[in-house]
C-alpha positions, 0 to 999 in steps of 0.5 A: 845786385841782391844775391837773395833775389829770387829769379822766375820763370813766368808760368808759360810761354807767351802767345807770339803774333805772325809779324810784329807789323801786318805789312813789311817794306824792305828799301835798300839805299845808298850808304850816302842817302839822305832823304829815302828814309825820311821820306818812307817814315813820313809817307808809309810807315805806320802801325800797320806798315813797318820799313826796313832797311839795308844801305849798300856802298856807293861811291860818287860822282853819279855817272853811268858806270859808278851807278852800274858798280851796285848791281853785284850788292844788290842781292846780299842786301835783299837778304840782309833785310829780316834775313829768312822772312819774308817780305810785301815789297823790296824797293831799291832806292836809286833811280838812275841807277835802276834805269842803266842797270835795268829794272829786270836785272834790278829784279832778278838780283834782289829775287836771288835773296827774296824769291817772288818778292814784288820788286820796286823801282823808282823809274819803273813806279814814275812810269806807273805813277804818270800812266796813272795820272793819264800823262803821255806828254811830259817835262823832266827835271833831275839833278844829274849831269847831260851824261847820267841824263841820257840814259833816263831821257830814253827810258822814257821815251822807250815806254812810249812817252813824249818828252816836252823838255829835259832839263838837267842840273848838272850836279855829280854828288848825291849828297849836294842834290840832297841839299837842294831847298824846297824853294829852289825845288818849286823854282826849277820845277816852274822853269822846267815845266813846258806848257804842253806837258800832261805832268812833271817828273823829277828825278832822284830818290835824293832829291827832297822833291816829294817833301813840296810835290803839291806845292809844284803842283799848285805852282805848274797847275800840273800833275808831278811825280817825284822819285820818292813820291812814285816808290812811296805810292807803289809800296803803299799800294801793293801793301793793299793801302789805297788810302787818299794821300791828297796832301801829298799830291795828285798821285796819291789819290790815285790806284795803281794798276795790278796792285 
C-alpha cells in the first residue's frame, strides 16, 4: 500500500432508508432442506420483498417424535433472523412438524423471540389456500410413512374437511422426498386424486410439488395446493402483494382472508 495516500472521510454522513427492502419474510428451515429456499427465491423474492433465513437442526428419519424434538429451537431461530428487527411475517417450514407440534405452539415459540409477528404455517396456509379455492372434499398426497400421515390426515378433517383419498409414499428422509422428479410428482398427483375431490393437497415443504403445481392442475383438472405453493401464497399476501401468480397456479390468483 502507498504510505502517501491520503485517507478521507466523506464530508457528512449518508442519508439511511428505514429497510434495505420494503417488506421482510423470515423462514426458518431444516438443516437437511433442499427446496424451501429455491422455491421462496422463485415465487416471493423481489426488489420489494427480501427472504431471511434461519436452519435449525433436524435429525431423520421423519417420525412424529423426530419432528416434535424442534419445538425447543424454534424460538432462538426466530431471533436469529435480523436480530432486533422486525419482521412482515415468520414461516417455519415443515409441514408435518407443524401439525404434531401444533400451530398455536408454533406461534407462540416464534412470538418468545419476534413478539405480534403474523406466524405462518404450511398446514395452517393449505387449510386457508383450499378454503380460498372453495374446496371441502379433498384428495392428499404426501411423502411420509402411514405413521407420520395420520396426524396430518386428522388435522385435516378436524377443520372440517372431507377426505376422498390419502395416499402415502412411504419414504422416511426429507432428503429422498427432495429428489422425487417433477414427472414422477404429476404421475403420483393423477393417481392420488379421487374423482370426487374439489382439489389435491400434497404435502411437505421438501417436496418440489410447487415447481409443476399447474402442471398437476392441467393433468387432474383440479385445483392443487402444495406445501411451498400455500406458505408462499400466504407470505405474499400479508406482505400486501396480491399480485396474479397464475403461472404458478389457480391459488395464486386468489386473495387470502384477513390478509
Amino acid at each position: 500500500m502507498d504510505k502517501t495516500l491520503t485517507l478521507a472521510l466523506a464530508s457528512r454522513h449518508p442519508r439511511l432508508d428505514d429497510r434495505p427492502l420494503e417488506k421482510r419474510v423470515g423462514l426458518i428451515i431444516l438443516a437437511t432442506d433442499h427446496t424451501t429456499e429455491p422455491d421462496f427465491r422463485r415465487m416471493v423474492a423481489s426488489e420489494r420483498i427480501g427472504v431471511y433465513v434461519a436452519r435449525i437442526h433436524y435429525a431423520n428419519p421423519v417420525t412424529p417424535e423426530n419432528l416434535r424434538a424442534m419445538q425447543p429451537q424454534l424460538t432462538t431461530a426466530a431471533g436469529l433472523i435480523l436480530p432486533d428487527e422486525e419482521l412482515d411475517v415468520v414461516m417455519y417450514s415443515c409441514t408435518s412438524a407443524s401439525v404434531v407440534i401444533g400451530d398455536d405452539q408454533v406461534t407462540a415459540a416464534i412470538r418468545a423471540a419476534k413478539p405480534s409477528v403474523p406466524v405462518v404455517t404450511p398446514a395452517a396456509a393449505a387449510v386457508e389456500g383450499l378454503r380460498a379455492l372453495g374446496a371441502s372434499s379433498i384428495s392428499v398426497l404426501t411423502p411420509y410413512t402411514l405413521e407420520t400421515s395420520r396426524p396430518m390426515a386428522d388435522y385435516f378433517t378436524d377443520r372440517g374437511f372431507s377426505i376422498d383419498r390419502f395416499t402415502c409414499l412411504g419414504l422416511t428422509d426429507d432428503r429422498d422426498m427432495a429428489r422425487i422428479g417433477h414427472d414422477e410428482l404429476v404421475a403420483f398427483a393423477r393417481e392420488a386424486t379421487a374423482p370426487s375431490s374439489d382439489a389435491l393437497f400434497i404435502s411437505c415443504t421438501a417436496v418440489r410439488a410447487a415447481s409443476v403445481a399447474a402442471r398437476i392442475e392441467d393433468a387432474i383438472g383440479k385445483p392443487v395446493v402444495t406445501s411451498n405453493l400455500a406458505t408462499a401464497w400466504a407470505c405474499l399476501r400479508l406482505c400486501g402483494d396480491d399480485k396474479h401468480r397464475s403461472q404458478l397456479g389457480q391459488l395464486m390468483t386468489l386473495p387470502m382472508a384477513g390478509a
